[in-house]
C-alpha positions as CSV (number, residue, x, y, z in Angstrom):
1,X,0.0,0.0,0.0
2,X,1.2,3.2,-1.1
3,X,1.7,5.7,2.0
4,X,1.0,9.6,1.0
5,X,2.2,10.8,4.4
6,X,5.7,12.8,4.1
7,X,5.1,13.2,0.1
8,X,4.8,16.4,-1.9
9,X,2.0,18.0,-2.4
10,X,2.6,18.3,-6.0
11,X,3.0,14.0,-5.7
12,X,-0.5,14.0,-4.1
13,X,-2.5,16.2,-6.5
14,X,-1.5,14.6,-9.5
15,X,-1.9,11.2,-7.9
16,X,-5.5,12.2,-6.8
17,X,-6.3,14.0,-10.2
18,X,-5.2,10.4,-12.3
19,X,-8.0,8.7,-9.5
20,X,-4.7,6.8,-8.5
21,X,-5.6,7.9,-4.7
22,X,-9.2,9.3,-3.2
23,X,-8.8,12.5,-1.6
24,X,-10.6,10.7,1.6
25,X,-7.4,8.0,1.4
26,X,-5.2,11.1,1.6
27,X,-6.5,13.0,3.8
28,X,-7.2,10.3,6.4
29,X,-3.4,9.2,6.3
30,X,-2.9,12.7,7.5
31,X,-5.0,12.9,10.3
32,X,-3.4,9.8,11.5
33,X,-0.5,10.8,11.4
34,X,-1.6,14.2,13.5
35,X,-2.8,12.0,15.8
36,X,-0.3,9.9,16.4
37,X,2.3,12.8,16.5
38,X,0.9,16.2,17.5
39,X,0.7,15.4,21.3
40,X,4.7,15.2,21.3
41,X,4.8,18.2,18.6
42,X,1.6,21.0,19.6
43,X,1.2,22.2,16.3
44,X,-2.5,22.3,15.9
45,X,-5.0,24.3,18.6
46,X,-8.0,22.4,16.6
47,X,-8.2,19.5,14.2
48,X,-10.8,19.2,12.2
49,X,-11.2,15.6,11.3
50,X,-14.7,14.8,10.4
51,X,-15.0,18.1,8.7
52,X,-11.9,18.0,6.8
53,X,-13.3,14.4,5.4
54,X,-16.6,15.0,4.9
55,X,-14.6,18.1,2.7
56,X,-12.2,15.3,0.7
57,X,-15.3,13.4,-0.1
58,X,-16.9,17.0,-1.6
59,X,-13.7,17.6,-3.8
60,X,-13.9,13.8,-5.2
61,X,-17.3,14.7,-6.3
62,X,-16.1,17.8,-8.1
63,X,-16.4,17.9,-11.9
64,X,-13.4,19.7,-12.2
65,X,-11.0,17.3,-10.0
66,X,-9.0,16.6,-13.2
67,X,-7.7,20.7,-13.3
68,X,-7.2,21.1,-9.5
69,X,-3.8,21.8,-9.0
70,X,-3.8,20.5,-4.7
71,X,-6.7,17.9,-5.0
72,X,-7.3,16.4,-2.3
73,X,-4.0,18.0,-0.6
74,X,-4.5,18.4,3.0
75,X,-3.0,21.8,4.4
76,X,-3.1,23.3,7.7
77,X,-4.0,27.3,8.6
78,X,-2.8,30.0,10.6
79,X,-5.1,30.5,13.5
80,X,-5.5,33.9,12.7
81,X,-7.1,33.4,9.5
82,X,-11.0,32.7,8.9
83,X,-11.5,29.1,8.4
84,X,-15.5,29.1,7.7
85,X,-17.1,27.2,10.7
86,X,-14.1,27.4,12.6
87,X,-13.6,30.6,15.5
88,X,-10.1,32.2,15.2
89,X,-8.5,32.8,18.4
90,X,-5.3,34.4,17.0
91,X,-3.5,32.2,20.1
92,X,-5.3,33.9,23.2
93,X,-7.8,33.7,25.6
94,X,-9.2,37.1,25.1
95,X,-10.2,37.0,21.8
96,X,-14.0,35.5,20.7
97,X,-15.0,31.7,20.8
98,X,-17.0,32.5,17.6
99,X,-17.0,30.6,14.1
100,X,-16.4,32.2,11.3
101,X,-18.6,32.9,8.8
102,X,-16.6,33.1,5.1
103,X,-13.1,31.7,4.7
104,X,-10.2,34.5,4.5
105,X,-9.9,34.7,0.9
106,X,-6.3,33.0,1.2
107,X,-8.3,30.1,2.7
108,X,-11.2,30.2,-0.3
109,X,-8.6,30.1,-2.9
110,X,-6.5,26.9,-1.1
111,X,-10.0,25.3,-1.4
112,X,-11.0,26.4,-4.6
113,X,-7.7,24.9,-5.9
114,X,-8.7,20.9,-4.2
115,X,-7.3,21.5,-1.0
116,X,-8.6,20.2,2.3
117,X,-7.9,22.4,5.6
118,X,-7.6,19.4,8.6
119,X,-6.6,22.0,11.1
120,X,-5.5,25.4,12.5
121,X,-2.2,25.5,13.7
122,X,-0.9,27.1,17.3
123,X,0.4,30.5,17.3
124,X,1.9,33.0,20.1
125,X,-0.8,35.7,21.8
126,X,-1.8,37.8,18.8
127,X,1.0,36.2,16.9
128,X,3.5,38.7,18.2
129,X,6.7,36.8,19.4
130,X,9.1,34.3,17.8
131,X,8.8,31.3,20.2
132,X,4.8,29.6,19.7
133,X,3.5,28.7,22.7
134,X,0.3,30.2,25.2
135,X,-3.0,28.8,26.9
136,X,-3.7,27.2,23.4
137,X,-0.2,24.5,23.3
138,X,3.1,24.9,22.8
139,X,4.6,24.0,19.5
140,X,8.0,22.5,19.3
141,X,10.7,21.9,16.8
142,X,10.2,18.3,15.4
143,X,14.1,17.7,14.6
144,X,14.4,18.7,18.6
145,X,11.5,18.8,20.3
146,X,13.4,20.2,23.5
147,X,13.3,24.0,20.8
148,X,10.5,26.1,19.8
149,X,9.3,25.6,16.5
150,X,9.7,29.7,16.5
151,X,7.0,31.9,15.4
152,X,4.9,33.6,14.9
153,X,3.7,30.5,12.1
154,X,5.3,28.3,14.7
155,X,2.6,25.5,14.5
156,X,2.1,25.7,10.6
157,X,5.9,24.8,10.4
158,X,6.1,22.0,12.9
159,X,2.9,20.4,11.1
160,X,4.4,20.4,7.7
161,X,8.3,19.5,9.4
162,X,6.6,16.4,11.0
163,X,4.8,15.3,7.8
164,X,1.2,16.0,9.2
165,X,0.7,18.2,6.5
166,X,3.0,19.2,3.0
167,X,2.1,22.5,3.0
168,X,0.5,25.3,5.3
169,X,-0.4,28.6,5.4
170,X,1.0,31.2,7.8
171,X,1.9,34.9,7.4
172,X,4.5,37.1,8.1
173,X,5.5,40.6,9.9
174,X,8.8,40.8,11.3
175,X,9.8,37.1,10.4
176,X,7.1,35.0,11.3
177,X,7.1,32.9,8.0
178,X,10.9,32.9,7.7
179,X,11.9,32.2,11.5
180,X,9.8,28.9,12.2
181,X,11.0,27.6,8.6
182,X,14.1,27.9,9.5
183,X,14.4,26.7,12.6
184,X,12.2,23.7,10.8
185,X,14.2,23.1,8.0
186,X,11.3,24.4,5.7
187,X,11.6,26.8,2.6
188,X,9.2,29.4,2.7
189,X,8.9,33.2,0.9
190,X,7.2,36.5,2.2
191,X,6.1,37.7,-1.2
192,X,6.0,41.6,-1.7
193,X,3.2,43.9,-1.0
194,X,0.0,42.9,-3.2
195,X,1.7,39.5,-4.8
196,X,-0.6,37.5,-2.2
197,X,-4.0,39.5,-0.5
198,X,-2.7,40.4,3.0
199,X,-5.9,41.0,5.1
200,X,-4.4,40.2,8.7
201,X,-5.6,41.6,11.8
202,X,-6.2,45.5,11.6
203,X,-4.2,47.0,8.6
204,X,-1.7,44.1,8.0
205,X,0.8,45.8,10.9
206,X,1.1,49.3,8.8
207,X,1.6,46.9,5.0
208,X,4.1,45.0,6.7
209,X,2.5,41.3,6.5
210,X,2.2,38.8,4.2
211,X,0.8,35.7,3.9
212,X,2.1,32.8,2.5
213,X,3.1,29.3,2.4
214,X,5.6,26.5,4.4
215,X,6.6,23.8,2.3
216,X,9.2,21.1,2.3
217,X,10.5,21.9,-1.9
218,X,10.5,24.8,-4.1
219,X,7.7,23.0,-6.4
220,X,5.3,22.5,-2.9
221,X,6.3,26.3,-2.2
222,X,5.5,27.7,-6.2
223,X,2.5,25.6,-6.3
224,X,1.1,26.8,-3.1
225,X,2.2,30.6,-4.4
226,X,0.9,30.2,-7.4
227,X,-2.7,29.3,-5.6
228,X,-2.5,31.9,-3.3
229,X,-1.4,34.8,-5.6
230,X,-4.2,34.2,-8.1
231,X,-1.4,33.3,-11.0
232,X,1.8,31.9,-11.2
233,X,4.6,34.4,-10.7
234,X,6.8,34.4,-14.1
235,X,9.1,31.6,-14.4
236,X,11.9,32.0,-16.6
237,X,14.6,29.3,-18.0
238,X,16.7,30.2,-15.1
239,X,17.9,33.4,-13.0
240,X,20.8,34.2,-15.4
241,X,24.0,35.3,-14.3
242,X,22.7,37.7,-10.8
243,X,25.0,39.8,-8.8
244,X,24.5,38.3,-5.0
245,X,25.5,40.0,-2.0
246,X,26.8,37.9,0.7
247,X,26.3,39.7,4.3
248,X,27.1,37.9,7.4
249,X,26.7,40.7,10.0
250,X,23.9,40.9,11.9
251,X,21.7,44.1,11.0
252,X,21.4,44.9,15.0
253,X,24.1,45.6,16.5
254,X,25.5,43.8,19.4
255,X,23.9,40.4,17.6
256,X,26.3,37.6,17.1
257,X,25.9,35.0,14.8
258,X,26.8,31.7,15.5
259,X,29.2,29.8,13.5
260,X,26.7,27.3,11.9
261,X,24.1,30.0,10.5
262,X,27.3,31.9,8.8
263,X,28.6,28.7,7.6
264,X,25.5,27.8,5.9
265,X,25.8,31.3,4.0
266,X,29.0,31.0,3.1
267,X,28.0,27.2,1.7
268,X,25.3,29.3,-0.2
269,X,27.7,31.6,-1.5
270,X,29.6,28.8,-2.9
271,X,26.8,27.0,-4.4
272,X,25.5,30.3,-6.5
273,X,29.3,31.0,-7.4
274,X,29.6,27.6,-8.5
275,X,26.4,27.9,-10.7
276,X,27.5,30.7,-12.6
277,X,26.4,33.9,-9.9
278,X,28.8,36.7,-9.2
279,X,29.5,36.3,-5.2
280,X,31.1,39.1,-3.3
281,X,30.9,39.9,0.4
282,X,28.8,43.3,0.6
283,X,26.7,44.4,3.9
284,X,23.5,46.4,3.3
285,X,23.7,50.3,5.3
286,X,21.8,49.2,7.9
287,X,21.1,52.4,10.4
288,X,22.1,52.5,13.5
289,X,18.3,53.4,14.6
290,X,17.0,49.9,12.9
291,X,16.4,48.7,16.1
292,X,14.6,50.9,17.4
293,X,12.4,51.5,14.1
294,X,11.6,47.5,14.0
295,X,10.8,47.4,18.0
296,X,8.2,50.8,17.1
297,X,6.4,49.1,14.4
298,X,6.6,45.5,16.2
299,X,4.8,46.9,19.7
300,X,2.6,49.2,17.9
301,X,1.0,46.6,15.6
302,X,0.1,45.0,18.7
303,X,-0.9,48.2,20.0
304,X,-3.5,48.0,17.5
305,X,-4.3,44.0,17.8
306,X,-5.2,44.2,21.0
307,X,-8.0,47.3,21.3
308,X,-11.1,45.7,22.6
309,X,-9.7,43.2,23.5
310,X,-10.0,41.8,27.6
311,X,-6.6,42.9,28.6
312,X,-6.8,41.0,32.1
313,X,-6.9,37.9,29.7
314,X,-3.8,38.6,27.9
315,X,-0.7,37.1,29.0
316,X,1.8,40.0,31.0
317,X,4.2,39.8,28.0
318,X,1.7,40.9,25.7
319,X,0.3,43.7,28.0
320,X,3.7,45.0,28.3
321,X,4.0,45.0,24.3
322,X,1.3,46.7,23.5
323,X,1.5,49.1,26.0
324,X,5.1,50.2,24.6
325,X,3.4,50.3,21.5
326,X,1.1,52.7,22.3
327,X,3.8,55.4,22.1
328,X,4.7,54.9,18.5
329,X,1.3,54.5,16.8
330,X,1.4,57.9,15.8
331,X,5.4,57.4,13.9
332,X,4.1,54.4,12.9
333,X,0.9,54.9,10.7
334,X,3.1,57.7,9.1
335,X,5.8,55.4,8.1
336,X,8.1,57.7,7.8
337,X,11.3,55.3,9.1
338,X,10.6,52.7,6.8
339,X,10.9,55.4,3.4
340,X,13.7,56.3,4.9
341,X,15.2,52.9,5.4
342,X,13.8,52.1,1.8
343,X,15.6,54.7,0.2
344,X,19.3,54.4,2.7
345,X,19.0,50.7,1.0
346,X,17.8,51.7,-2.5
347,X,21.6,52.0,-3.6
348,X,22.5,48.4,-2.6
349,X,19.8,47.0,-4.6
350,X,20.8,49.1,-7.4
351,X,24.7,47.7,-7.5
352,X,23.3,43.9,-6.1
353,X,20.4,41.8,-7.4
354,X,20.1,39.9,-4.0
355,X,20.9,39.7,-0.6
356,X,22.1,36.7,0.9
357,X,22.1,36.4,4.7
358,X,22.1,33.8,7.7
359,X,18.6,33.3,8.2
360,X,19.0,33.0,11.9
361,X,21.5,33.9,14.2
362,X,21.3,31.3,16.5
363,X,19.3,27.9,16.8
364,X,15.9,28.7,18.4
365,X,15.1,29.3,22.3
366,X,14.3,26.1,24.4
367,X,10.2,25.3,24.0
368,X,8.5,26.1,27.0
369,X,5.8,28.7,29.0
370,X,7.9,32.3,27.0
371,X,4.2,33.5,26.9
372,X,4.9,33.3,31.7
373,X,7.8,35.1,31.2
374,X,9.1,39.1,31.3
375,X,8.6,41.4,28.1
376,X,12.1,41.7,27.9
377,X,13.4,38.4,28.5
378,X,11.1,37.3,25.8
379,X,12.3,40.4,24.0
380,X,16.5,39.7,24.0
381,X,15.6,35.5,23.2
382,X,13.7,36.9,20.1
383,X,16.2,40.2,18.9
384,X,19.6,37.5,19.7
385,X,18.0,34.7,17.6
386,X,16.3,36.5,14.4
387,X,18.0,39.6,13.6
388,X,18.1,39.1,9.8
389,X,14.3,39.2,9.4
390,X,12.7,42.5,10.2
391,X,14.1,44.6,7.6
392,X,12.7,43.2,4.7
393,X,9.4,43.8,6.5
394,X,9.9,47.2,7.0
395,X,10.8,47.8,3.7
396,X,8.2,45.7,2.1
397,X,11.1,43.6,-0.4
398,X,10.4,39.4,-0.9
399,X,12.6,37.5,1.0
400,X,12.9,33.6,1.3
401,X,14.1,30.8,3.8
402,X,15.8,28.0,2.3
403,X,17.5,25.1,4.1
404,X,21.1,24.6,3.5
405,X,23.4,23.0,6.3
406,X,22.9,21.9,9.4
407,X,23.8,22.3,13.4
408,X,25.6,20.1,15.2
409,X,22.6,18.0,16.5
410,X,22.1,17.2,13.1
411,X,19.1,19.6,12.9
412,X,18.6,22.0,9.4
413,X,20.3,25.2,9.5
414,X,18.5,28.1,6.8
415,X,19.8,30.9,4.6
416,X,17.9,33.7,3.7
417,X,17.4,35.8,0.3
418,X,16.0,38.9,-0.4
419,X,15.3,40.6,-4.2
420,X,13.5,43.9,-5.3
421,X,10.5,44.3,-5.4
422,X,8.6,41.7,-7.9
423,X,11.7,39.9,-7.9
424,X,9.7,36.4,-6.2
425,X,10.0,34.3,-9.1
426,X,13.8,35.4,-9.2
427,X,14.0,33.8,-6.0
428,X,12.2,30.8,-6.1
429,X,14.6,30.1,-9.1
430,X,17.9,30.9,-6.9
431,X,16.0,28.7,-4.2
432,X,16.0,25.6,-6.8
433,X,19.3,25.9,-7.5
434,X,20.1,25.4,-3.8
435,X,18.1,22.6,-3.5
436,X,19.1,20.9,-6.8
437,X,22.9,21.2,-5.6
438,X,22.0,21.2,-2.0
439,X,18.9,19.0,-1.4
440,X,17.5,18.7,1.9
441,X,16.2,16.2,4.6
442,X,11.8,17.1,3.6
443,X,10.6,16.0,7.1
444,X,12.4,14.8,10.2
445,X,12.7,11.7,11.5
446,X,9.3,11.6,14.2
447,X,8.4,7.7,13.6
C-alpha cells in the first residue's frame, strides 16, 4: 500500500487528479499521522477531522477534479485566519469563541484549488513573538523537540516539518514565516506587497505582513504561491547570471551569529558561485536606529491587535508589548522610518540583485511557558536569535528561507534571500538551485 504521508504536495495532486488515490485516502493518512504525532509536537490548537473528510469526499465529487492543482491536498491554517465554521483565536484567551462565517480569501482560494484544511495551527498571543507557545499549546521543533518551532507561524511549520501536512499557510510581519522555517528546515517566501492578499488583523501591521506558504521543496512552495497569488509568478529558464551580495553581519548591532548559521551562507555563496552567480561579500547600510524603528512598528501593531480586547486575559508579556506600542502609533501609521530605510538601501539594490544572509543567528530558544515570562526576557531571546528578518518587512522587499546546512545535533540550519521588489519568481529560481545542488532532509525523522 502506497503511504501519502511525508510526500509532496505536487505527488499527491497529481496522484488524486489520475484517481490513483481518493482524496478521503489522503487526507485520512494525514489525520493519523496528526494524531499519532501532534501530542509530542503541539502544532495544531484544533483538528478538524470529520470536517476536513466530509470536505475530501466534496472535492472527489467535483467535476473539475482533473484541473485542480492540490486535489485532495490536506493543508493546515494560521489561526488567525478565517477558516469558515471554525472561530479564530489568533493564540489567546481574550479573543472570541466565535466561528467564522466566510473563509479568509487565502483560505477560499487553497479550497477552490482541491485543498482540504484538517486543522489550524498554534500561534503565540496575537501572533507577536518568535517562540509559539500560550494557553492554546506549545509547538516545538520536530528535529528537537526540546526547541520552539519559532513563530509567529510556529505550528504551521512543525505540522508540515513532522509530515502532518505538505504545505501550510501562515503569514509574516517581522519574520514569522521565515523564523519557524528555519528553525524547521522548511523553505518558505514572504512575497511583496499585493503579490498574495494580505488582510491580517487590523491593517496588515502598517503593509508589513504577508501571507504565505511553508513547504518542504520549491515545487510545494510555487505551487502553493501560485494558488495563493491568483497566478503563477513568471518563471523564466533560469535566474541568469545575478549579482548576489553575501552579508554575514547581523543588522542589530551587538547580535552575534553563531558559526553554523554563517557557515551555511558562506556554503550558499559557494553554491551560487559555482552555478555561474557573481558572489562578493557586501553588507546592506543598515542604520544604527533599525532597532529601534523594528521594536516601534513590532509593539505598535500589537498596540493595534489588541483594542477591545480583555486585557486582564492577555498574557503579562503581551500587555507590556502593546502598551510600549502605544507610544509609536502615531510614527508608525506615518511610516516615515521605513521610506527612509527604503531609500538608505535603494543603492545596494541598485549595485546587487540579491541579498544573501544567515537566516538565523542562533538555533531557536528552548520550548517552554515564553508566553509566563518578562517582556524583555522574551524580548533579547527573540532580537539575539532572528535579527536578519525585520528589515525586509519594514521595507516591504520578498525574502525567502531556504535550508542549507545543518547544526551540530544534526538539525537544518537556513539561509535567507532577499530581491527587489517583484523579484519572487527570481528567488524561487535561486531557491532551486540550492536545492538541486544542495537538497535537503523534507521531514524529520518523528516515527
Amino acid at each position: 500500500m502506497t503511504s501519502w504521508a511525508g510526500r509532496t504536495a505536487a505527488d499527491m495532486a497529481a496522484a488524486v487528479r489520475e484517481k490513483r488515490v481518493t482524496p478521503r485516502e489522503v487526507v485520512a493518512e494525514h489525520l493519523a499521522r496528526i494524531e499519532l504525532l501532534d501530542g509530542r509536537v503541539g502544532a495544531f490548537r484544533v483538528v478538524r477531522a470529520r470536517a476536513a473528510l466530509a470536505e475530501a469526499d466534496k472535492v472527489a465529487a467535483r467535476a473539475d477534479l482533473a484541473g485542480l492543482p492540490l486535489a485532495g491536498v490536506p493543508v493546515a491554517v494560521k489561526d488567525n485566519l478565517a477558516v469558515r465554521g471554525e472561530s479564530t483565536r489568533v493564540g489567546s484567551a481574550a479573543t472570541p469563541d466565535t466561528p467564522a462565517a466566510a473563509d479568509h480569501v487565502t483560505v477560499a482560494r487553497l479550497r477552490a484549488a482541491g485543498a482540504v484544511v484538517v486543522g489550524l495551527t498554534n500561534v503565540p498571543e496575537l501572533c507577536v513573538f518568535g517562540t509559539t507557545d500560550g494557553v492554546h499549546g506549545t509547538a516545538r521543533n520536530p528535529w528537537d523537540l526540546s526547541r520552539s518551532a519559532g513563530g509567529s507561524s510556529g505550528g504551521g511549520a512543525a505540522a508540515v516539518a513532522a509530515g502532518m501536512v505538505p504545505v501550510a499557510l501562515g503569514n509574516d510581519g517581522m519574520g514569522s514565516l521565515r523564523i519557524p522555517a528555519a528553525n524547521c528546515g522548511l523553505v518558505t517566501l514572504k512575497p511583496g506587497r499585493g503579490v498574495v492578499p494580505a488582510g491580517i488583523g487590523d491593517g496588515d501591521w502598517f503593509g508589513m505582513s504577508e501571507n504565505g506558504p511553508l513547504a518542504t521543496t520549491v515545487e510545494d512552495l510555487r505551487l502553493t504561491l501560485s494558488v495563493l497569488a491568483g497566478a503563477a509568478p513568471a518563471r523564466r529558464p533560469g535566474p541568469g547570471t545575478l549579482r548576489v551580495a553575501l552579508s554575514l553581519r547581523s543588522p542589530l548591532p551587538g547580535v552575534t551569529v553563531a558559526e553554523p548559521y554563517a557557515a551555511a551562507a558562506r556554503e550558499a555563496a559557494g553554491v551560487l558561485m559555482r552555478a555561474g552567480h557573481q558572489v562578493r561579500r557586501a553588507d546592506p547600510p543598515y542604520p544604527v536606529s533599525l532597532g529601534t524603528a523594528a521594536l516601534a512598528h513590532w509593539t505598535a501593531g500589537t498596540a493595534v491587535d489588541a483594542r477591545g480586547l480583555d486585557p486582564r486575559r492577555l498574557a503579562r508579556r503581551t500587555r507590556v508589548h502593546a502598551a510600549v506600542g502605544r507610544r509609536f502609533l502615531r510614527a508608525a501609521r506615518t511610516g516615515g522610518s521605513r521610506e527612509r530605510l527604503r531609500q538608505r538601501l535603494e543603492p545596494f539594490f541598485a549595485e546587487h540583485d540579491v541579498l544573501l544572509t544567515p537566516a538565523l543567528a542562533r538555533r531557536s530558544p528552548g520550548a517552554g511557558p515564553w508566553h509566563e515570562r518578562g517582556w524583555l526576557r522574551n524580548l533579547a531571546a527573540n532580537s539575539h536569535h532572528s535579527p536578519f528578518t525585520p528589515p525586509w518587512n519594514l521595507t516591504g522587499r520578498p525574502a525567502m528561507a531556504v535550508p542549507c546546512g545543518s547544526l551540530p545535533s544534526g538539525a537544518p540550519c537556513s539561509v535567507q534571500l532577499v530581491g527587489r521588489p517583484g523579484a519572487e519568481a527570481q528567488l524561487l529560481e535561486l531557491a532551486e538551485q540550492l536545492e538541486q545542488h544542495r537538497p535537503w532532509r523534507r521531514t524529520a525523522p518523528m516515527d
